[in-house]
N, C-alpha and C positions, 0 to 999 in steps of 0.2 A: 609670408609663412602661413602655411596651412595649418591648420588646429583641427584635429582628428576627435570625435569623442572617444575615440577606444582609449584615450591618452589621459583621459579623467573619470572617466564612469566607474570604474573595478573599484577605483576607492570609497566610493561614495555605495556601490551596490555589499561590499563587503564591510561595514561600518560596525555592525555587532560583531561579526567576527575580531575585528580588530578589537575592539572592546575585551573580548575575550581574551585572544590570544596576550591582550598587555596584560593584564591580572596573571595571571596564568604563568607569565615572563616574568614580572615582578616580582612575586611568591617563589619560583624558581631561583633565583638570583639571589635575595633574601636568605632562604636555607640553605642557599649553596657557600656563600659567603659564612652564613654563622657556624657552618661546621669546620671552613677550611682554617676560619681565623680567630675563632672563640673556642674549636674546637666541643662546641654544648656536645649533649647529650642528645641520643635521639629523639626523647621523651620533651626536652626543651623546644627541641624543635619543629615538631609533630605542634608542638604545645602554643607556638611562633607562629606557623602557618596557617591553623585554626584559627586563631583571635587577628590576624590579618587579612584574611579569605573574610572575614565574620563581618569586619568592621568595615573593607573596602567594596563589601556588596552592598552592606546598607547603607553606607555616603554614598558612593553611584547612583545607587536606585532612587536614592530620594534626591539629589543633585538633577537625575534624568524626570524625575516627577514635574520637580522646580520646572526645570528646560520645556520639557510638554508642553504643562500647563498655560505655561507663553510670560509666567513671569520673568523671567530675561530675556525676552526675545519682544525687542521694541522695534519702532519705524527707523532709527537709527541702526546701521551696523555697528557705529564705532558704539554703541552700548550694549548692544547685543554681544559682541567682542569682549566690552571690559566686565558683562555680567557674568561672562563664559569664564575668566581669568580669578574675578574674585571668585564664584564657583570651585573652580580647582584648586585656587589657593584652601578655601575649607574642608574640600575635601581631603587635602594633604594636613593642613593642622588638628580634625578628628582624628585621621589614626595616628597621626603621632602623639597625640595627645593619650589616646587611650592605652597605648604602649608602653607611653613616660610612666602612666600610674602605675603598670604593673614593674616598672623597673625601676625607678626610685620609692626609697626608704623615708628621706629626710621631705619634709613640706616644704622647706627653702628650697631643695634643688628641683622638687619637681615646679614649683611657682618660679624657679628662673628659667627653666628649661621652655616653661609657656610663653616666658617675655619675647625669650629668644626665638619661638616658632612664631609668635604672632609679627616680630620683626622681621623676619623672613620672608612672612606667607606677605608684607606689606609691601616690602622688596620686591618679590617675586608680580605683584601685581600692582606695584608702578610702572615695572620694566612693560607687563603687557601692554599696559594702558597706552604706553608709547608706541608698541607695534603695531597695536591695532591703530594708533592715533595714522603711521605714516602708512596704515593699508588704506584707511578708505580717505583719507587727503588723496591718494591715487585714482580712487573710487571719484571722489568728489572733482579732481580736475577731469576725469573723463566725461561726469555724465555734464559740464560744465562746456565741454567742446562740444559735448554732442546736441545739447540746446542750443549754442552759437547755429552748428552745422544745421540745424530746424529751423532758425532764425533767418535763412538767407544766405548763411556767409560759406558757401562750398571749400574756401581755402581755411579754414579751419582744422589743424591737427592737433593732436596728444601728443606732451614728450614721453619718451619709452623709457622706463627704467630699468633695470636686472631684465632676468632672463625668464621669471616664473609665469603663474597663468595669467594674473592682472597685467605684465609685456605684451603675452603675446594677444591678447586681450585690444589693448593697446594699438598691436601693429595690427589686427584685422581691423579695427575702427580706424585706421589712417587708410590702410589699403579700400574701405569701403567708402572711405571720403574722401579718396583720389580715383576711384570709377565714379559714383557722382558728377564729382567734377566733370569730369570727360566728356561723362554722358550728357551731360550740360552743356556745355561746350560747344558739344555735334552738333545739338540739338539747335542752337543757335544757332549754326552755322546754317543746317537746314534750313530754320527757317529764314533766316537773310537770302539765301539762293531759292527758295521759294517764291520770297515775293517780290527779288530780282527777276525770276524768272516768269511771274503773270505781271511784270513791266514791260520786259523786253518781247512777249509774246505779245501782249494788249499792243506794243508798237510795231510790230510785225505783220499784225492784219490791220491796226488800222492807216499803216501808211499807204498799204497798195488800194486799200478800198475806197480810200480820199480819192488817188491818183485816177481810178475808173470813173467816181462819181463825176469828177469833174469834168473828163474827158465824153461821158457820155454824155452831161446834160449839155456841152459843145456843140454835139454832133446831132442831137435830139434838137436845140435852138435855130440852129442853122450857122449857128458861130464862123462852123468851118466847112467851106465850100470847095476849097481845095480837092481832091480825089486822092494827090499823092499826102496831103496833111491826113485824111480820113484814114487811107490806107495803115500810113505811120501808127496813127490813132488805135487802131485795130489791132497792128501786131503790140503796140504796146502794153493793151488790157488782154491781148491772148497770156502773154508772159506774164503780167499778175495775179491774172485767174490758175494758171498754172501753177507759179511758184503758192499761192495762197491755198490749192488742192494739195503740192506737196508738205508744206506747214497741218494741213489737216490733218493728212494723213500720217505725217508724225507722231502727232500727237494723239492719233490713236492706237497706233502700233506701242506708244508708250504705257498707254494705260494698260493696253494686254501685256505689256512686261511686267506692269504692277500687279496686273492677278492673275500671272502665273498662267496666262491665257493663249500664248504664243503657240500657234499652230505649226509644228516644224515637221517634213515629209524628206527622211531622207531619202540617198539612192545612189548608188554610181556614176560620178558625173565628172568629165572634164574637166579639173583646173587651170590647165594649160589656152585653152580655148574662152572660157570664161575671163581671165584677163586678158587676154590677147582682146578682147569685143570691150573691153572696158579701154584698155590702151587706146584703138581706136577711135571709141566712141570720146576720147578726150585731147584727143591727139588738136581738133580746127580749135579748142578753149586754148590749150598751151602755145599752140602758134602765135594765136592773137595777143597774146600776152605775153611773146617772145620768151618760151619757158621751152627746154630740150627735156621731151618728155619719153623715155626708154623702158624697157622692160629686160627682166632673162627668166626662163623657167627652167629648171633641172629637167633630163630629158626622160626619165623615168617618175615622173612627178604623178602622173595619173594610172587607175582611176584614184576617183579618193569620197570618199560617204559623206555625203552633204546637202543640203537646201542648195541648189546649184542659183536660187531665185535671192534667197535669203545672203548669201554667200556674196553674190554677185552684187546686192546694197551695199555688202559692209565694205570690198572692195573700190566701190566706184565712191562712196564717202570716204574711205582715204584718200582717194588719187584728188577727188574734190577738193580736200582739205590742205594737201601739201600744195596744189597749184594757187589756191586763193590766200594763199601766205609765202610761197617763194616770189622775190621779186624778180624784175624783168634779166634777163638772161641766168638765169640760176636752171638747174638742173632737178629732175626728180627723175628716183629707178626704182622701180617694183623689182621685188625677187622673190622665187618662192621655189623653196626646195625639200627635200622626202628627210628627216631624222630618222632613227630607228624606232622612236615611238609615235612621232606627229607628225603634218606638215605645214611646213611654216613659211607664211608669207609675208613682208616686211614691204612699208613703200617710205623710202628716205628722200629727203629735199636736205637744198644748201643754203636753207631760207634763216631767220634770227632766232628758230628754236621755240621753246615754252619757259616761260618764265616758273622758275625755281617753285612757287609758289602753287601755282598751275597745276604741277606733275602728279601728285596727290589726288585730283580730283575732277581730272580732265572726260573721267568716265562715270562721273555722281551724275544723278539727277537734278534736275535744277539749275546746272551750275555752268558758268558760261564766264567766260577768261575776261580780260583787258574790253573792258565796256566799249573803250573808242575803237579798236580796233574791231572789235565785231560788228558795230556800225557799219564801220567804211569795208570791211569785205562781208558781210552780207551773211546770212545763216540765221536759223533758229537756236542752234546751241545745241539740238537735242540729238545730233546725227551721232557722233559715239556712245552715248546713254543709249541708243538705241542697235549700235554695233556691238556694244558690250553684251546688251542682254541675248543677239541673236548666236553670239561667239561661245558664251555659257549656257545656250539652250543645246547647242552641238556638243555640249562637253569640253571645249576649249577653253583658253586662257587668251586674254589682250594686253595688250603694254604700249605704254610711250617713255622715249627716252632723246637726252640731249646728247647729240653725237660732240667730242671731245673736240672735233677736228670742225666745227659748225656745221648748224641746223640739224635738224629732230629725224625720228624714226618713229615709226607706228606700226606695228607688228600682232600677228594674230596667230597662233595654231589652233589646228585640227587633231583630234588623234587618231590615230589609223586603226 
């Protein structure tokens, strides 16, 4: 619940008015009653209104002096409350006190009449002492959670009582220490995928640069004399130094998503063509891996406004990503067709899906799925952290999702 101040201010800014206007109501009420039901005289009651008006300006004014001055207004509420009660309690036994003497005769009745007002006014400000006792016990268990919740402890709440300002009071101090939480929560999370992730990247470079070092001071010793062993040797630190330039360059284009740095040049370009070169270009990996790897484009699909360069990464990292997780004879099919507002390009496999947990966060930073599994098929982790920010630099939207019938989909638009 939202808590507006327009919803409390007007009373607190019109305070003397009120003041007012109750004198004012009460003096009314008063003569109105004594002519309807005593039937007085005008003269009486002219005479009523005077010496009530008289007597309830000078209790107020010096009751308001009292209040000022700071004499009832201590570090406690609840004494500040029950100074406020005895307060009004005197001020209601002066005028009726001064009242009694002009209407009783006899000494006895007006000395009982005081017993009787000072039993009342004693009444009247036991009963406060008790409301005030169960406002600030309300008072008292909030500012009691709210020191827990300073202490550490984010799961910390207020029970809610009624419906008035110290509720909803209340429900904003639970609603602020249920975002806390949260924001705590992320926060952890982040940094756990943080420092998951300068693990998994520290193991990234240093496994290929073991594998060179070693292979070169081999070929540097004389170790290996072979030509076709040298050869072998050769293509295998090409493919490290390669795969370790695309890790690079990752993790640079990451950092320009971090500050907002992404250079994106659209234009008129081919979508139809640009997967079709990506299909291709992946077509001798799916063989080798006995994967049937398909495509279909809508034939009114292009042109379409885009990074045809930028585009064509985030393309070739899905087809990437569905082939290094379907296994051997499973299927993957690109499709990408025109909506009336975007165009949407979707690459599904009939591989074991993302795990439930996964789906949430498959496109955060940092964060990198099933540990073993990314071991044994290989990857940085950072290719849709980085499809994401190029898909939202186009003004588009990315998604992953579990197909009912098995294995996953990953899907991007464009808007037209």
């Amino acid at each position: 619940m939202r808590i507006h101040p327009q919803e409390t201010t007007w009373i607190n800014r019109a305070s003397w008015r009120i003041l007012i206007i109750g004198i004012v109501f009460a003096l009314s009420i008063s003569a109105l009653l004594m002519v309807i039901w005593m039937r007085a005289p005008f003269a009486e009651v002219t005479e009523l209104v005077y010496t009530l008006a008289s007597t309830s300006l000078v209790s107020l004014g010096v009751s308001y002096l009292v209040y000022r001055r700071g004499w009832a207004r201590f570090p406690s509420l609840n004494l500040t409350l029950v100074m406020t009660y005895v307060l009004a309690a005197l001020v209601t036994l002066v005028n009726v006190w001064v009242m009694s003497q002009r209407m009783f005769v006899s000494e006895h009745d007006l000395l009982l009449s005081a017993v009787l007002l000072l039993f009342a006014g004693m009444i009247a400000t036991t009963f406060g002492i008790f409301v005030a006792s169960t406002v600030t016990d309300e008072l008292r268990q909030l500012a009691a959670t709210a020191q827990t919740l300073a202490d550490g402890d984010l799961g910390a709440r207020v029970q809610v009582k009624g419906r008035d300002e110290i509720a909803r009071l209340a429900q904003s101090f639970n609603m602020m220490a249920a975002q806390l939480q949260a924001t705590e929560r992320k926060r952890e999370e982040l940094e756990q995928m943080r420092r998951n992730f300068i693990a998994w990247t520290s193991h990234d470079l240093r496994t290929p640069l073991t594998s060179i070092r070693a292979m070169v001071e081999a070929l540097h010793d004389g170790v290996v004399d072979d030509p076709a062993t040298a050869r072998r040797y050769y293509a295998t630190m090409r493919n490290d130094v390669i795969g370790l330039n695309n890790l690079i360059n990752d993790l640079f284009e990451l950092s320009q998503l971090d500050a907002g740095g992404l250079h994106i040049e659209t234009a008129p370009h081919s979508l139809r063509d640009l997967i079709s070169d990506a299909l291709e270009s992946f077509q001798a990996l799916a063989q080798q891996r006995h994967i049937q790897l398909d495509g279909e484009v809508e034939a009114e699909i292009d042109p379409v406004v885009m990074s045809a360069s930028k585009i064509g990464r985030v393309v070739n990292n899905l087809i990437g990503n569905a082939l290094r997780y379907t296994p051997a004879g499973g299927q993957v099919f690109v499709r990408a067709v025109r909506t009336e507002t975007a165009v949407q390009v979707t690459v599904q496999d009939n591989g074991p899906g993302f795990r439930e947990k996964d789906l949430p966060h498959l496109f955060e930073q940092f964060y990198r799925g099933e540990e073993a599994r990314s071991r044994q098929t290989g990857g940085a982790g950072l290719g849709l952290a980085i499809a994401r920010g190029i898909i939202m630099a186009h003004n588009g939207r990315i998604w992953a999702e579990n197909i009912p019938t098995g294995g996953a989909l990953v899907g991007f638009e464009l808007p037209i």
